[in-house]
C-alpha positions as CSV (number, residue, x, y, z in Angstrom):
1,X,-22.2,-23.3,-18.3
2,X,-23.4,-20.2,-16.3
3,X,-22.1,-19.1,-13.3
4,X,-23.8,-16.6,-11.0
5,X,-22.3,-14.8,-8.3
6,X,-24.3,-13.3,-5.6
7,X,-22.1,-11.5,-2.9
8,X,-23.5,-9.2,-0.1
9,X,-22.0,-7.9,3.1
10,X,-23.2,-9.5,6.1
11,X,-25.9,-7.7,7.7
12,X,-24.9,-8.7,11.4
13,X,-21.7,-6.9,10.5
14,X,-23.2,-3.6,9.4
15,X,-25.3,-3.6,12.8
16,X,-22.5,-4.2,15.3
17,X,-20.5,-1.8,13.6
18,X,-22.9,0.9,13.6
19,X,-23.6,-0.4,17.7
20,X,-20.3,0.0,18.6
21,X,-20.0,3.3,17.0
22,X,-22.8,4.7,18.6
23,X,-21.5,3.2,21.6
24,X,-17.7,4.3,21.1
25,X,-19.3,8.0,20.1
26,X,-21.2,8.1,23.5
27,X,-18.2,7.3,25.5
28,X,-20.5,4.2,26.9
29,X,-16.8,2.4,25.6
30,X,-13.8,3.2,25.1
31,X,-12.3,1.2,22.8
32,X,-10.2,2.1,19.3
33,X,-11.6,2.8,16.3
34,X,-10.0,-0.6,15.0
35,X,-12.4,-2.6,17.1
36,X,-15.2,-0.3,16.3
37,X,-15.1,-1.2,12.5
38,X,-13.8,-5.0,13.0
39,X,-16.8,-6.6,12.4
40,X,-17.2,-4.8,9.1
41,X,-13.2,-5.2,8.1
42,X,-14.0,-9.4,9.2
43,X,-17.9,-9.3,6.5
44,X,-15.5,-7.3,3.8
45,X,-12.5,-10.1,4.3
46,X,-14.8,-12.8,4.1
47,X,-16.9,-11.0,1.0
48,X,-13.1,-10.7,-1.1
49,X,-12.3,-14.6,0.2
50,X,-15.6,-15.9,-1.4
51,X,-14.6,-13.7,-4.9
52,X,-11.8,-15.0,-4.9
53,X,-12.4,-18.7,-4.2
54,X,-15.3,-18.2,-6.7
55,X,-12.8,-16.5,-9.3
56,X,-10.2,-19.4,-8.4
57,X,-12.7,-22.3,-9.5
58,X,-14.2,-20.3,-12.4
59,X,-11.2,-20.0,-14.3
60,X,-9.2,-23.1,-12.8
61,X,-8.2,-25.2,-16.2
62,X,-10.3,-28.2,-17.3
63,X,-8.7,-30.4,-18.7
């Protein structure tokens, strides 16, 4: 059986990360850093749930 893998980082997150930076970096808000990069922290989280999940049922025993 072959198994294929195919994990990317969301898009959506990429862009509202680089928005709110450009938006944090012209002072139009004025929130932390955190915030700024939360929506890339939440795609990477999710990305690293999926492998694991995926690596979890891949080498779960059969019996």
């Amino acid at each position: 059986m072959k198994v294929s893998v195919d994990i990317k980082i969301s898009g959506l997150g990429v862009i509202l990360t680089i928005i709110f930076a450009v938006l944090k970096l012209t002072r139009v808000i004025d929130w932390g850093w955190f915030y700024c990069f939360l929506p890339l922290i939440i795609s990477a989280g999710l990305a690293l749930l999926l492998f694991l999940i995926a690596a979890i049922v891949m080498f779960w025993p059969r019996k």
